[in-house]
C-alpha positions in Angstrom: 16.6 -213.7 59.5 19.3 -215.9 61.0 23.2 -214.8 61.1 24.8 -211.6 61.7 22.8 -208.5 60.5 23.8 -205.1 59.5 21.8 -202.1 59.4 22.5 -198.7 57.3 20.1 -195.7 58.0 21.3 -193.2 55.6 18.7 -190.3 56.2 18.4 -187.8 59.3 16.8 -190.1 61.7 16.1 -187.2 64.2 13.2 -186.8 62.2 11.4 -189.2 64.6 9.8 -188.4 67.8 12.4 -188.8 70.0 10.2 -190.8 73.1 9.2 -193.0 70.1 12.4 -193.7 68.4 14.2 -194.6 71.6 11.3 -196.9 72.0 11.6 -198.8 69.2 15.4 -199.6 69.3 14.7 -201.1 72.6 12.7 -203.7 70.5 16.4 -204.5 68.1 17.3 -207.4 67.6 20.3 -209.0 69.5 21.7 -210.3 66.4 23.0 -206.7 64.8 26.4 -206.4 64.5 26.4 -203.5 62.4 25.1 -199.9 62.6 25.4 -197.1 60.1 23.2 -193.9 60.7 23.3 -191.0 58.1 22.7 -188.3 60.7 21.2 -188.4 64.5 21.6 -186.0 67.2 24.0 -186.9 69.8 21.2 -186.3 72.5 19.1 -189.2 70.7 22.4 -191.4 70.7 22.5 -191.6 74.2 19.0 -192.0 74.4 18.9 -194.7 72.4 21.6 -196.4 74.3 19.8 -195.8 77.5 16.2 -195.7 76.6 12.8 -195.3 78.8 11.8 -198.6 81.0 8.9 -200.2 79.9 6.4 -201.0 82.1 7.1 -204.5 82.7 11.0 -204.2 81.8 13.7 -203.4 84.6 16.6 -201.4 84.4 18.7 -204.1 84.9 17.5 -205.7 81.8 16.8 -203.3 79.2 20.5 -201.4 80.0 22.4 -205.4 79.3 20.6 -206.2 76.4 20.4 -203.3 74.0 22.7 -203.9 71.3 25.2 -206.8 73.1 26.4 -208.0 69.7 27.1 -204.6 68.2 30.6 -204.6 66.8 30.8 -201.8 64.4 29.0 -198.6 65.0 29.3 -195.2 62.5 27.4 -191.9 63.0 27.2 -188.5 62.1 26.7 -186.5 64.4 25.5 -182.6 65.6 28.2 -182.9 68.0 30.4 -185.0 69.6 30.4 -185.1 73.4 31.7 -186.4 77.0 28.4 -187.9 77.5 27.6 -189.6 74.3 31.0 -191.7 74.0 30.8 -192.5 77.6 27.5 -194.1 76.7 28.7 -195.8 73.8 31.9 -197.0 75.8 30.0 -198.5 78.2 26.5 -199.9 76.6 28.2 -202.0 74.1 30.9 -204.4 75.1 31.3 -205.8 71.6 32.5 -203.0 69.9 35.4 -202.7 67.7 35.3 -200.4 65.2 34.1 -196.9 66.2 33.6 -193.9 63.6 32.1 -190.7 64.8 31.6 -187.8 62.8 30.2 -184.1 63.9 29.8 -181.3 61.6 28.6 -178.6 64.7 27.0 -175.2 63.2 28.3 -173.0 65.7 31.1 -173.4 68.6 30.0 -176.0 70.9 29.5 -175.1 75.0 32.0 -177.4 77.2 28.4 -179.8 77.8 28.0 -180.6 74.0 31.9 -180.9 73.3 34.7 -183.3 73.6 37.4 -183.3 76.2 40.0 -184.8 77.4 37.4 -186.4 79.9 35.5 -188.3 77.2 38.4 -189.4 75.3 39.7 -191.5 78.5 36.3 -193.7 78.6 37.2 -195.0 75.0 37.5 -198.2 75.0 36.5 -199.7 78.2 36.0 -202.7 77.1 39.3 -203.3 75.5 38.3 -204.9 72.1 37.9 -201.6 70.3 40.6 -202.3 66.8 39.1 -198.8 64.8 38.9 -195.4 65.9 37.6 -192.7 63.9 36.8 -189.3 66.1 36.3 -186.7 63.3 35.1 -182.8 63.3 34.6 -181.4 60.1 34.3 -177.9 59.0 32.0 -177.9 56.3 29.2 -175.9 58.3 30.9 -174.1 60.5 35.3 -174.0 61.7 35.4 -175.3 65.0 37.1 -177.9 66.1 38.3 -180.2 69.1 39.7 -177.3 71.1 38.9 -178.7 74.6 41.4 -181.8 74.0 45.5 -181.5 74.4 48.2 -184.0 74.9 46.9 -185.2 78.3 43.6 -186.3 76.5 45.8 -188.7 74.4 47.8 -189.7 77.0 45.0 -191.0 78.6 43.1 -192.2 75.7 46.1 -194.2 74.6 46.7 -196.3 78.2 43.7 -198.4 76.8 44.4 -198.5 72.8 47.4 -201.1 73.4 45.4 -203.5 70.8 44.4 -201.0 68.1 45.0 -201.3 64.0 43.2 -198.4 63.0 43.2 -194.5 64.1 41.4 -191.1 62.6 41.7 -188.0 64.5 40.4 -185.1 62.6 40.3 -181.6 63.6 42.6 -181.9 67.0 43.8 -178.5 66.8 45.6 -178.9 70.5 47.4 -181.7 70.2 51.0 -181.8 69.5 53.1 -183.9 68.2 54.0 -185.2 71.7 50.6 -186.6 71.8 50.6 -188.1 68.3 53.9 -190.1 69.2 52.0 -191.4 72.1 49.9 -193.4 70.3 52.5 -194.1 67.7 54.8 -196.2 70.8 51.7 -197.6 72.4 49.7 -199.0 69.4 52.3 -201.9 68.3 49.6 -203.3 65.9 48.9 -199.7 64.6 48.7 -200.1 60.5 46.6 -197.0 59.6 47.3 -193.7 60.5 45.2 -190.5 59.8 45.3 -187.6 61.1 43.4 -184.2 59.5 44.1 -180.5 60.4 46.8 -181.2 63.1 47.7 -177.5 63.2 50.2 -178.1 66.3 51.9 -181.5 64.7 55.6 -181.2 63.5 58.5 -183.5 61.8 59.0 -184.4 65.2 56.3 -187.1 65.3 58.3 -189.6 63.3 61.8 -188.4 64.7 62.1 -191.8 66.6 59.9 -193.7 64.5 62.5 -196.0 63.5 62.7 -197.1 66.9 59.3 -198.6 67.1 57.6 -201.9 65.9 55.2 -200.4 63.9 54.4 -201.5 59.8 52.9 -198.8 58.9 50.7 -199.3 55.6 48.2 -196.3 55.6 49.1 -192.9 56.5 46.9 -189.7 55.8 48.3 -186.5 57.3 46.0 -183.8 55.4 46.1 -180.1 56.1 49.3 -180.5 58.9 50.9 -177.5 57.2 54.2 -177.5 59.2 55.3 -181.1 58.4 58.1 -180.5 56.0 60.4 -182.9 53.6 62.3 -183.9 57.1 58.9 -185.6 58.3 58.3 -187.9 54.9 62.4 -189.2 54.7 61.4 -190.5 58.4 58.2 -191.8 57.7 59.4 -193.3 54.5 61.7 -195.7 56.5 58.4 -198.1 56.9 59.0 -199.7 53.7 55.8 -201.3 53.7 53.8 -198.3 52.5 50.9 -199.1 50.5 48.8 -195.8 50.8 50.1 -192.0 51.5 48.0 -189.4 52.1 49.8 -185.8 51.9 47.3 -183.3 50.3 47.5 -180.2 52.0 50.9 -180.6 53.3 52.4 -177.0 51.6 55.5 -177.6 52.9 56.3 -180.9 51.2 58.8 -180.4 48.0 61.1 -182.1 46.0 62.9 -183.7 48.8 59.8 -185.5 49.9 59.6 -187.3 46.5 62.8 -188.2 46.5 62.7 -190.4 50.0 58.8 -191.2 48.6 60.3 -193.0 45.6 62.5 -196.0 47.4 59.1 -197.2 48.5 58.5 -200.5 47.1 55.0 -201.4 47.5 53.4 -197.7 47.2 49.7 -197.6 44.8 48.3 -194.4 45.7 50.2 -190.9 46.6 48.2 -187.8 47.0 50.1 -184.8 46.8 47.9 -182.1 46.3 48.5 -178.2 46.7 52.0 -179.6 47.8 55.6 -177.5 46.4 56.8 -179.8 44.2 58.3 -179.3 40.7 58.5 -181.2 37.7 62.0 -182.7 38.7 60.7 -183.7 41.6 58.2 -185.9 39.6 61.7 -187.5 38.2 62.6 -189.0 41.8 59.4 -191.0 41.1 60.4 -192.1 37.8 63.5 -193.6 38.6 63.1 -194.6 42.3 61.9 -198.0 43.2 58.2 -197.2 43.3 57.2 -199.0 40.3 53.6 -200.3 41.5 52.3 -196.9 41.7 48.4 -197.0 40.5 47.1 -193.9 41.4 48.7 -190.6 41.9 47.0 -186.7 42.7 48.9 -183.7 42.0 46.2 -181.5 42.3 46.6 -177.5 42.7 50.7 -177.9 42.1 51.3 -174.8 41.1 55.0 -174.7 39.8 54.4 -178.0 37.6 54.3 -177.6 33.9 53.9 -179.6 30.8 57.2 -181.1 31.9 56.1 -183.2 34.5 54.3 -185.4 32.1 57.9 -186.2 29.9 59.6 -186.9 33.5 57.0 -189.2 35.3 57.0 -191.2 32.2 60.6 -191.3 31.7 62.2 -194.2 30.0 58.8 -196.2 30.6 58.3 -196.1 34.1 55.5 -196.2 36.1 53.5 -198.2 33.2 51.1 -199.6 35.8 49.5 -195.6 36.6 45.9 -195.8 36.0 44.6 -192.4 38.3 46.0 -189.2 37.9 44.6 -186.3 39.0 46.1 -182.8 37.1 43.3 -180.6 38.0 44.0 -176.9 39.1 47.5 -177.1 37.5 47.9 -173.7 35.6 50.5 -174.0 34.0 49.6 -177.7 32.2 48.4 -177.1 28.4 47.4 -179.2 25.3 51.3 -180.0 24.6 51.1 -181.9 28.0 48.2 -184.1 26.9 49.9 -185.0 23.5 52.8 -186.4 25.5 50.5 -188.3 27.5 49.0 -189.8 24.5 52.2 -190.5 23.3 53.3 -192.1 25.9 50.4 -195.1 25.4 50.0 -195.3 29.5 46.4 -196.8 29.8 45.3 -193.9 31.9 41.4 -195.1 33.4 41.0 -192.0 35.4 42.0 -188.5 34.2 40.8 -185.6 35.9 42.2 -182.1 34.5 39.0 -179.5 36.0 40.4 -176.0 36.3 43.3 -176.3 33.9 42.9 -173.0 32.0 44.9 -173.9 29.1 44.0 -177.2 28.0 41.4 -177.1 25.0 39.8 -179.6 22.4 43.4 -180.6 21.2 43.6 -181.9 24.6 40.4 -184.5 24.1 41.4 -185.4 19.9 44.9 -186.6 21.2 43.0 -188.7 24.0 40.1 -189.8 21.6 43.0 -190.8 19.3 45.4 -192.7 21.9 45.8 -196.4 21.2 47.4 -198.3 24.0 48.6 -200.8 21.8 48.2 -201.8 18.1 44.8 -203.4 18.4 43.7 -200.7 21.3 40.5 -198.4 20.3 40.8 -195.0 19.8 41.1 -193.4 23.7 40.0 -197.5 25.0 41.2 -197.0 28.2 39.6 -194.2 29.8 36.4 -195.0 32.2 36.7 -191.0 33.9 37.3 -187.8 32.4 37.4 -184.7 33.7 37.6 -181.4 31.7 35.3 -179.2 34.1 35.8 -175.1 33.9 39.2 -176.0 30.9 39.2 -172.8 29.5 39.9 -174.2 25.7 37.3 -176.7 25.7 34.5 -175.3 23.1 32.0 -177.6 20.4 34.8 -179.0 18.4 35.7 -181.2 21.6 32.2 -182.6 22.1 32.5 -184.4 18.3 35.2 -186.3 19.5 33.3 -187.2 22.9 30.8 -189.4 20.7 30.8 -192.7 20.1 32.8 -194.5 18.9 35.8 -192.6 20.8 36.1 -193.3 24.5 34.1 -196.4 24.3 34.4 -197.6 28.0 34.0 -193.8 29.1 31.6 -193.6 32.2 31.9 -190.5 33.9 32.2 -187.0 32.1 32.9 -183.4 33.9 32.4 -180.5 31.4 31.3 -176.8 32.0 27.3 -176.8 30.9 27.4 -173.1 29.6 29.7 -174.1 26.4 26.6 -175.6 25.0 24.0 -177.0 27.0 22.0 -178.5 23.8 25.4 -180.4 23.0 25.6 -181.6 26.7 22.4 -182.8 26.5 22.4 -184.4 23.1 25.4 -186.1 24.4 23.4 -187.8 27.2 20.7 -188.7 24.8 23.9 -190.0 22.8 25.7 -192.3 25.9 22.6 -192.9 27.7 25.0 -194.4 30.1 27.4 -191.8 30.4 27.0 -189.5 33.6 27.9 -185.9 32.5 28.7 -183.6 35.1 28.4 -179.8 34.1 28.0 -177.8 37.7 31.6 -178.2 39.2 30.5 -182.2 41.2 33.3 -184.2 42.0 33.2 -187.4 39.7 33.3 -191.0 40.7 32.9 -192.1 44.1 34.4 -190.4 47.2 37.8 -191.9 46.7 40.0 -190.1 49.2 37.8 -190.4 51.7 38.0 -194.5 51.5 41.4 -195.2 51.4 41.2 -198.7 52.0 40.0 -199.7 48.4 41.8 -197.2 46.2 44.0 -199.7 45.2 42.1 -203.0 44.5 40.2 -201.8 41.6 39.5 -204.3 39.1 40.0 -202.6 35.6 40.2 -205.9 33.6 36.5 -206.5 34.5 33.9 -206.3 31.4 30.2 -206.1 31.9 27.9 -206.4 29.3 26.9 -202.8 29.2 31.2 -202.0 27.9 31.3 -205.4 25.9 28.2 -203.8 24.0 30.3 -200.3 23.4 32.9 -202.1 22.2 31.5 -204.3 19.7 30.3 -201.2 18.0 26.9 -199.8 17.6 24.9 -198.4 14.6 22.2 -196.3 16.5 21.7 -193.1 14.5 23.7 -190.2 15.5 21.0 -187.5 14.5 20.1 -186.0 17.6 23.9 -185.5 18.3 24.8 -184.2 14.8 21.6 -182.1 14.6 23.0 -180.4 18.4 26.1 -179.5 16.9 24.7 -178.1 13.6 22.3 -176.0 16.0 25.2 -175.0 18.3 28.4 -174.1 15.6 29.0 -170.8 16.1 28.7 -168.5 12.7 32.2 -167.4 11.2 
């Protein structure tokens, strides 16, 4: 192949032999400029970086010629360590966009961990643009406790040049070390930063004073950022993406410094304190280009919140709204929504105990406009574990209500013939009935969740809406089987 290639492994590559495998990517071609690997230990990283001398190789070769075009390199890691991003630092000049991941299943010894040792050979090379240095806690609740302040000090001497940064799980560092990087990255556009457990308001106190345009910002799980923090932050007016899920100390005052920006399309606000007159700072702020918005596990908002965040006709151009784990939201909700003729595409509502089937007739029977089909808009639905969801709701899930739907979450024990009569139904629909997340991992790729194109119509929708006289007998024969006796 001629050109530029890329190369995505996404299985557990330590599978392999680990003499062999280290063996053959001293055989890669010098043309890859792009590496993705699903999983790989961090032992066979450096191995493969460094591997065995053939017999008629020398060092000297094999060391400046394995991977020299490499630019973009992601992994997932057992663990992230001193000694593998050394060897990446050093073994590939190229590089420029770095994402490491490590999910470790028990607390790492100082020899398999991070430090602040290993965060000052990053990018010795000087091209590096994007930084991701991530430790998740699905497996096991460790994370980066042999890095402080110093560490970022020292990382951040070389990161002059860098657009992109990801720090997740950098319990030890303070905001002292967060506004490090902040003053030295001018060309800083993207910040996110995950379980900063040390990181106050005081990162952005002086943020006006800096020549940063911020237009990406994630600060999940930093629990003592308060309203303070986001009236600073909002002063970059260029705002495109704001990540805040997690942030429990984030209220009304937040929204209100949240809705003078101009150019904002997606705001995640989940398990925040906000209250339904806080969602009326969005209505009649300047944020009008709003597209997607997550209010997830809000606790204090009610039925209300619908009525004030589509006051007097604003935000018409909302097309993602997640209301899921919001107890207090019922079927009255809903019937404002419909009213309201907003051409919702995305709806999730899982873990809502009070809406029910009225809940899915008033979307079935929303028309967007006069010519609009019955619930036309909607490509995602949600209703997983809605305590008033029973039979009745799965006659209006047929066609030909919700004609462009795609993506279904219901509970599988309110009728599991119905469920899958309804898949036999909408061969094309994908139902979800154990509790999976729907759609593709949105908030974990915030760089697209705003350049959806919703006007598109492939054949597969053009055919739903045209109208189709396939025989509903399997469907009506379910729900015959599955009406419950008075």
């Amino acid at each position: 192949m001629q050109g530029p290639q890329t190369l995505i492994l996404m299985f557990d590559v330590s599978m392999f032999v680990r003499h062999n495998f280290a063996r053959v990517w001293a055989l890669a071609t010098s043309k890859l400029v792009s590496l993705e690997i699903g999983f790989i230990s961090s032992i066979m990283v450096t191995e493969m970086l460094s591997p065995p001398i053939g017999p008629n190789q020398s060092a000297h070769h094999l060391r400046t010629c394995i991977f020299p075009g490499l630019q973009k390199l992601s992994l997932s890691v057992d663990y992230i360590t001193d000694t593998m991003v050394s060897m990446i630092s050093e073994s590939l000049p190229s590089l420029t966009h770095l994402d490491l991941r490590d999910s470790p299943i028990m607390e790492p010894r100082v020899s398999f961990d991070l430090t602040n040792i290993g965060l000052q050979q990053i990018n010795l090379h000087g091209k590096l643009k994007h930084l991701s240095l991530v430790r998740s806690q699905e497996i096991f609740p460790t994370f980066f406790k042999r890095v402080n302040d110093l560490g970022i000090l020292l990382m951040a001497d070389k990161c002059s040049s860098m657009e992109s940064i990801y720090l997740g799980g950098f319990c030890q560092v303070t905001e002292t070390g967060f506004k490090t990087l902040l003053h030295s990255c001018a060309k800083l556009y993207k910040l996110r930063v995950s379980r900063g457990n040390h990181l106050t308001d005081l990162i952005f106190h002086d943020i006006t004073a800096t020549s940063l345009s911020l237009t990406h910002v994630s600060l999940r799980w930093c629990n003592l950022l308060t309203n303070f923090a986001v009236t600073r932050l909002a002063s970059n007016r260029g705002l495109v993406v704001l990540d805040l899920r997690d942030c429990r100390n984030l209220g009304d005052d937040a929204l209100q410094a949240i809705s003078t920006l101009p150019k904002l399309k997606t705001l995640l606000l989940d398990g925040s304190d906000i209250s339904d007159m806080g969602l009326c700072h969005l209505s009649k702020g300047m944020s009008s280009s709003l597209v997607s918005l997550s209010l997830r596990g809000c606790k204090r908002l009610t039925d209300k919140c619908i009525s004030f965040l589509f006051d007097d006709y604003s935000n018409r151009e909302l097309r993602e709204l997640d209301l899921s784990n919001v107890p207090n939201l019922s079927d009255a909700g809903m019937l404002l929504l419909a009213k309201s003729r907003i051409p919702i595409f995305e709806l999730r509502m899982r873990q809502c105990p009070l809406i029910g089937d009225t809940s899915v007739m008033a979307l079935a029977s929303m028309k967007v406009d006069e010519n609009g089909w019955q619930g036309s808009s909607l490509r995602l639905l949600d209703l997983y574990n809605c305590g008033g969801i029973t039979q009745l709701a799965f006659r209006w899930l047929k066609k030909p209500y919700f004609p462009r739907l795609r993506w279904l979450g219901v509970t599988g024990s309110v009728n599991r013939d119905l469920v899958d009569a309804l898949t036999r139904n909408r061969p094309f629909l994908h139902v979800g009935c154990r509790g999976e997340e729907l759609g593709a991992d949105q908030w974990d790729k915030l760089d697209d969740l705003y350049i959806h194109d919703y006007e598109e119509v492939d054949e597969f929708e053009q055919w739903l809406l045209e109208g189709e006289n396939e025989s509903d007998e399997e469907m009506e024969e379910a729900e015959n089987v599955g009406v419950l006796p008075d």
